[in-house]
N, C-alpha and C positions, 0 to 999 in steps of 0.2 A: 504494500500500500504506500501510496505518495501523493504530496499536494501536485495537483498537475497544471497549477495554474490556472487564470480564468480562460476557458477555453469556449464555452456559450457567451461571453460578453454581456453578461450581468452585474459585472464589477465583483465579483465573489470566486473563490477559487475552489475547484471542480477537485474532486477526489479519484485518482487512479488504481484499481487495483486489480493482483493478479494472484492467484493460488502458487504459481511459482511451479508447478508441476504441467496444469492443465494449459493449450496455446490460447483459453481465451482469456481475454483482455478487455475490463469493464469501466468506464467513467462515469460517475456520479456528482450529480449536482450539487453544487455546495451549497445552492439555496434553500431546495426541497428536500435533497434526498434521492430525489430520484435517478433512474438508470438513466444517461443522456444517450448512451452506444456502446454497442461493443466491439471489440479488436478480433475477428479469427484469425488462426492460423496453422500452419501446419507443425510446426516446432515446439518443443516444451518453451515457457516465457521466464527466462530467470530474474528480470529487473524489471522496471518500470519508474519511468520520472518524466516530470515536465521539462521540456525541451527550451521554453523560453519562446520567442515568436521568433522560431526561425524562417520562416520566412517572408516576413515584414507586414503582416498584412494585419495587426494591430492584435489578432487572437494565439494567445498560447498554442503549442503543438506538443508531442508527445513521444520520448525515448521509450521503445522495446528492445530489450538484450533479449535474445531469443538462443537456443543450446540445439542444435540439430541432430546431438545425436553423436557426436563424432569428434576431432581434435575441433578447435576453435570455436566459434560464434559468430552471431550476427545481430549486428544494432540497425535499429529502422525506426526513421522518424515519417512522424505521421503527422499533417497536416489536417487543418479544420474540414478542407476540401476534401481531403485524402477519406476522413471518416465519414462522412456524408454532408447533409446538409443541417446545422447545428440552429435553434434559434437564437438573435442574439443582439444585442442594442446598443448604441456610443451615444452621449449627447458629447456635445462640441461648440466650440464658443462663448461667446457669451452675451447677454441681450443689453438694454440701456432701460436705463432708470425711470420706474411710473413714479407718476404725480403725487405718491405716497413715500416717494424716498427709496422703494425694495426697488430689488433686480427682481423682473419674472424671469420666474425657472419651468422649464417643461419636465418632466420625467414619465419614465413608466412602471406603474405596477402590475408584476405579475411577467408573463413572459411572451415571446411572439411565438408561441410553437401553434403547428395548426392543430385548429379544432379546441381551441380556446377564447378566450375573450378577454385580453391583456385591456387594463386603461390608463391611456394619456393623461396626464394632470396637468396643472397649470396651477401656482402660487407665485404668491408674491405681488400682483396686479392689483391695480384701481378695483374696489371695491363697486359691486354693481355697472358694471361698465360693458359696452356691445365687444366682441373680439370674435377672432375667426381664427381655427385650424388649419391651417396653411400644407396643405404637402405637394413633393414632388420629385425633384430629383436635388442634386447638392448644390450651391451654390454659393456666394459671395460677394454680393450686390451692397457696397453703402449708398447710406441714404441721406447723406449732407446735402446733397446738390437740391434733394428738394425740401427741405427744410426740417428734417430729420437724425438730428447732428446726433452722434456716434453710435446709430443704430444702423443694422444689417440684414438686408434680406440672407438666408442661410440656405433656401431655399426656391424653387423657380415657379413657385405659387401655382402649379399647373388645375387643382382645386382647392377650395377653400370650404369649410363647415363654419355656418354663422353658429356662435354660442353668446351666452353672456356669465359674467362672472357672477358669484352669489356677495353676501355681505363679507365675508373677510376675502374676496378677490380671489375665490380659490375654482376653480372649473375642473369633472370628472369627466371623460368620454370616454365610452366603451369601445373597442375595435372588437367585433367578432370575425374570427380568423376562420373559414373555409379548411378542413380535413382534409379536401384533395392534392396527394402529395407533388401535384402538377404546381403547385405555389410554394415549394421549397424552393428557397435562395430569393423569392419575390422583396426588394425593397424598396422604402419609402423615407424621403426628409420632411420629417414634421418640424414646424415654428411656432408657437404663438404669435397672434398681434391683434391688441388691444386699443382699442380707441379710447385716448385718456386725453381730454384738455388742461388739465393740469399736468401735464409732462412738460420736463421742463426744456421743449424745444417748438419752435412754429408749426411744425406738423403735426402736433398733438397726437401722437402715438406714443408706442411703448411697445418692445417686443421680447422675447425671450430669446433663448439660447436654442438649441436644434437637436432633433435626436433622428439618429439613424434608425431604422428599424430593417430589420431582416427577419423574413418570417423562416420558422426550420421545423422541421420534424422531431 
């Protein structure tokens, strides 16, 4: 058994283990518990550890010392891709300050795996205030030129879901996720943006920070 790193992208580190005898090879959620996937193989599996992101793609991977049988071994790193398709989320950035003084923050609870119903939040925001869920693909738009000084589009707004915030500024939106594994690796960039006249710029908005969302099996 070993920490394997965060390898679903929860911000939480995934537990790897192996009987040491048997070739298969099991990761566990460090959120829930639960099974995330397992490693087959043909070879008895002597080790097992988190590998670090070696391949740059922001998610942990995974060392197997595997025993064939015979003089020497074999080490095999496994990628996120390599084991299938994981669910799994970044937020990134950071948004500019409501008429209240807070930074909005987006987050999510719960997970993007399908055949569930992860939800987007929103704190920090103008109290009772119109705002819209913003998603689409990634992006990096400032918004000075129109009167929107040190806020960012994160995002290429391709739809938008009108909401409005409750009395402490806080918004829940449900995403129900589709089970058909034809939307494994499906992503989206979620944003907040808040219509606040009390922000403290001419555009009278407010926006959050951005979260990646990858749905996974």
């Amino acid at each position: 058994m070993a920490d394997a790193g965060d390898v679903d992208g929860d911000g939480r580190n995934e537990i790897v283990v192996s009987s040491g005898l048997a070739p298969l090879v099991e990761v566990y959620c460090g959120a829930d518990g639960s099974l995330l996937f397992d490693i087959p193989g043909g070879d008895s599996t002597k080790a097992v550890d988190g590998a670090g992101d070696f391949d740059g793609d922001g998610f942990s991977d995974l060392l197997v010392g595997r025993w064939p049988g015979g003089p020497g071994g074999l080490i095999e790193v496994y990628t996120s891709s390599a084991v299938g398709s994981p669910p799994h989320h970044r937020v990134r950035g950071v948004g500019c300050v409501s008429g209240n003084g807070h930074m909005p923050r987006i987050d999510l609870h719960g997970r993007s795996q399908l055949g569930t119903t992860p939800t987007i939040t929103l704190r920090g925001a103008q109290f009772h205030a119109p705002a819209a869920l913003a998603l689409g693909n990634p992006s990096s738009i400032p918004l000075d030129a129109v009167g929107g000084s040190e806020c960012a589009l994160l995002t290429t707004v391709d739809a938008v879901v009108p909401v409005a915030t409750d009395a402490n500024g806080l918004v829940a939106f449900d995403v129900a996720l589709s089970s058909d594994p034809v939307f494994a690796g499906f992503e989206l960039e979620f944003q907040w943006l808040i219509v606040d006249a009390a922000a403290p710029r001419p555009l009278g908005v407010a926006v959050s920070n951005s979260l990646r969302f990858v749905a996974g099996l």
